[in-house]
C-alpha positions as CSV (number, residue, x, y, z in Angstrom):
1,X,0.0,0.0,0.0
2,X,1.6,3.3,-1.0
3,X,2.1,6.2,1.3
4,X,-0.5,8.1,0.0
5,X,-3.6,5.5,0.7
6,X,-2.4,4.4,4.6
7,X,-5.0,6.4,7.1
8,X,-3.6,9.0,8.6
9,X,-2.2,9.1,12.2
10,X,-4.2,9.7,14.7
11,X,-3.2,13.5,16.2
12,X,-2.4,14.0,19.7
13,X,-6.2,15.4,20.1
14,X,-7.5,12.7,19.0
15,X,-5.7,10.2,20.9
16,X,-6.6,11.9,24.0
17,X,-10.3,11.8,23.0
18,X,-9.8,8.7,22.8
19,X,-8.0,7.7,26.6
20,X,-10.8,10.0,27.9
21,X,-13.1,7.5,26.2
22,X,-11.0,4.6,28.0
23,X,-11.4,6.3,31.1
24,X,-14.9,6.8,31.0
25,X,-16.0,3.3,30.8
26,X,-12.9,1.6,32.9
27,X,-15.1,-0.8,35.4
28,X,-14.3,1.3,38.6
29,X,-15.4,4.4,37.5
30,X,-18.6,2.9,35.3
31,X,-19.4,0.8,38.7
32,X,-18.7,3.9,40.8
33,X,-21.0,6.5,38.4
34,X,-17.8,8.6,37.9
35,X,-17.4,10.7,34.6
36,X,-14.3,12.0,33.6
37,X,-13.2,15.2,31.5
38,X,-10.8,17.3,30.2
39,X,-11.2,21.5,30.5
40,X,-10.2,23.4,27.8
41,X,-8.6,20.7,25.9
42,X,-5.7,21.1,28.3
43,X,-4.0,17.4,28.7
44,X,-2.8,19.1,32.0
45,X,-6.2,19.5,33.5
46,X,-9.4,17.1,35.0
47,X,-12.4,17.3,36.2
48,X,-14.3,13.9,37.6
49,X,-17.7,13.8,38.7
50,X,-20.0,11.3,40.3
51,X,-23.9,12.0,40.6
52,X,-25.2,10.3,44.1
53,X,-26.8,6.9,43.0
54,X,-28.1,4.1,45.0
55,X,-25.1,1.9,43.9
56,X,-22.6,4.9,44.9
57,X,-24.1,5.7,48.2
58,X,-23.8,4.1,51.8
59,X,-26.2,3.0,54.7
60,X,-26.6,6.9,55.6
61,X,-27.7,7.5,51.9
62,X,-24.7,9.8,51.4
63,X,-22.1,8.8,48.7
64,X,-19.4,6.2,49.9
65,X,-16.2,7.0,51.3
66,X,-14.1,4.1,48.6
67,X,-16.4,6.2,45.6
68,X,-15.4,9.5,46.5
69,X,-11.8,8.0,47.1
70,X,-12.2,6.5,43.6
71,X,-13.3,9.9,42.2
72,X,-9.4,11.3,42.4
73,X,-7.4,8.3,42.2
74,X,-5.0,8.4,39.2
75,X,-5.6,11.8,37.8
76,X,-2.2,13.7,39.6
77,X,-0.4,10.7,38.2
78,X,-1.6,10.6,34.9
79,X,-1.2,14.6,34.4
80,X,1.7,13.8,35.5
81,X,3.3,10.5,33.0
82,X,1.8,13.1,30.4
83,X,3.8,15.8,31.2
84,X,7.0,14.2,31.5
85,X,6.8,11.9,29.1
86,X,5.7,7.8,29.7
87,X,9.0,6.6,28.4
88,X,11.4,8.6,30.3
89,X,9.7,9.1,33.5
90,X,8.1,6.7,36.0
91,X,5.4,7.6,37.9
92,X,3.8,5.8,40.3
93,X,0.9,6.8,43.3
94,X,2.4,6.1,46.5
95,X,0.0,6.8,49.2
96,X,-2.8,8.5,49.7
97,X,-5.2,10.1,52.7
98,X,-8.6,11.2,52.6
99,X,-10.1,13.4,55.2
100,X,-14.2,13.3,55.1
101,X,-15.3,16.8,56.0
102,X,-19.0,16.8,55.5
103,X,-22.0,14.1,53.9
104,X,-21.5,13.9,50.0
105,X,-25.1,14.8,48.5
106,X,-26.2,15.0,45.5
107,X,-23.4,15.7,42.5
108,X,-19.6,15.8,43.5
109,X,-17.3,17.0,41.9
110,X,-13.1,17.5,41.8
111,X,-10.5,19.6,39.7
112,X,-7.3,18.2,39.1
113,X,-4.3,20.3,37.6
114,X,-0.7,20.9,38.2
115,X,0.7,24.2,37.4
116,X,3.7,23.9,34.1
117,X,6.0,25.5,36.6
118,X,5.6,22.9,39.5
119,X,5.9,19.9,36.8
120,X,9.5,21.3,35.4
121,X,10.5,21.5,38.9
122,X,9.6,18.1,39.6
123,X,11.5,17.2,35.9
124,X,14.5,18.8,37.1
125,X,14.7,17.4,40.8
126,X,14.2,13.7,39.6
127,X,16.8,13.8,36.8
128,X,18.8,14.9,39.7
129,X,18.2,12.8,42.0
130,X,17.4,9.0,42.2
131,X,13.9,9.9,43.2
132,X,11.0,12.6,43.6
133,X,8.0,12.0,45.9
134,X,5.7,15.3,45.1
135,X,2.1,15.6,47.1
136,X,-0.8,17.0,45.7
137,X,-4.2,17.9,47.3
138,X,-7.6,18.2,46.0
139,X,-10.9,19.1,46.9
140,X,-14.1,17.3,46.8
141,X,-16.4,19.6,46.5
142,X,-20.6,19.6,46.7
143,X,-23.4,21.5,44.0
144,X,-23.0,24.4,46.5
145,X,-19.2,24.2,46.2
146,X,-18.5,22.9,49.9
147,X,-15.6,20.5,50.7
148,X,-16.9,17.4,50.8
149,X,-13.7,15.6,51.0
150,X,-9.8,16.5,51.0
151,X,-7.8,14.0,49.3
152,X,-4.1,14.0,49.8
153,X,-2.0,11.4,46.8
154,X,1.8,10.8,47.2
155,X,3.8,10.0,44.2
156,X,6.6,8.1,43.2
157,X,8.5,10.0,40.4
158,X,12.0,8.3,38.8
159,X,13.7,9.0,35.6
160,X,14.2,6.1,33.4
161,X,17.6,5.9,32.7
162,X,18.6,6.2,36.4
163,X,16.2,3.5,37.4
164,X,17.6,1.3,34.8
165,X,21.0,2.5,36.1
166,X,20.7,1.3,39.9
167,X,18.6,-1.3,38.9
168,X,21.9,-2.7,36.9
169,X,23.9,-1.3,39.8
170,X,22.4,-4.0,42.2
171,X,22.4,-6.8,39.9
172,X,25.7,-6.8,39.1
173,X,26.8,-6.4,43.0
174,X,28.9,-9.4,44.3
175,X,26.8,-11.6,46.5
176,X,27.5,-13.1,49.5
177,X,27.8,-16.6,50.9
178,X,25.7,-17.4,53.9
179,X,28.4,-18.2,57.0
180,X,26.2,-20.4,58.0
């Protein structure tokens, strides 16, 4: 097939129309009620919401802690693989800590984006060191724009060639015979 008959390449738009898509009907979030979307076509910037369903909510008719938990799961790590670049960086969520400050009702919602600024510095510090464990915070917040919820994620951030580096590092140490 010549050149000019192939398809063309799906753009960088459309390919994140399409992980959007994926994200939208991955079983957690389609179980859970959440719906996921970009603002401003900015690959840097989320917003999940979750409408309060009688499959999302608890035994006090309020929405469950482990949905509104699932609401901000992997968004600060995916902004960031974006940014950095999934085959030189690794980035991985570490921990996380949610603080309930009032009954979810009704539609919640939560913004997740991380300033260009904080992501070079967090380029720069991990190709300097062997790691980078940045925190993030978000807000769950209510249709009258209360905090629902405060959701604190830890990450794991590495560059490639230096995990690949002390990962050859500790293969290649000498081991040692057991005394014993």
């Amino acid at each position: 097939m010549s050149a000019d008959l192939r398809p063309p390449r799906p753009g960088p738009q459309r390919t994140q129309r399409w992980k959007l898509s994926l994200l939208n009907v991955f079983p957690p979030y389609l179980g859970a009620g959440v719906r996921v979307r970009r603002l401003a076509d900015d690959p840097l910037v989320f917003e999940s919401t979750m409408r309060l369903r009688w499959w999302n909510r608890n035994y006090f008719a309020t929405h469950f802690g482990g949905s509104l938990y699932s609401l901000c799961d992997p968004f600060f790590a995916l902004i960031l693989v974006e940014a950095l670049g999934p085959h030189e960086f690794i980035v991985w969520d570490k921990a996380a800590a949610v603080r309930f400050r009032r009954p979810g009702t009704g539609t919640v919602r939560a913004r997740f984006a991380i300033p260009r600024e904080r992501i070079e510095e967090i380029r720069t510090a991990a190709l300097a060191a062997e790691k980078v464990e940045p925190q993030f915070t978000v807000q769950v917040l209510d249709e009258q724009d209360r905090v629902v919820a405060e959701v604190d994620k830890l990450l794991h951030v590495r560059h490639r060639r230096r995990f690949a580096a002390t990962d050859a590092t500790a293969d290649s140490a000498p081991t040692v015979a057991d005394p014993s």
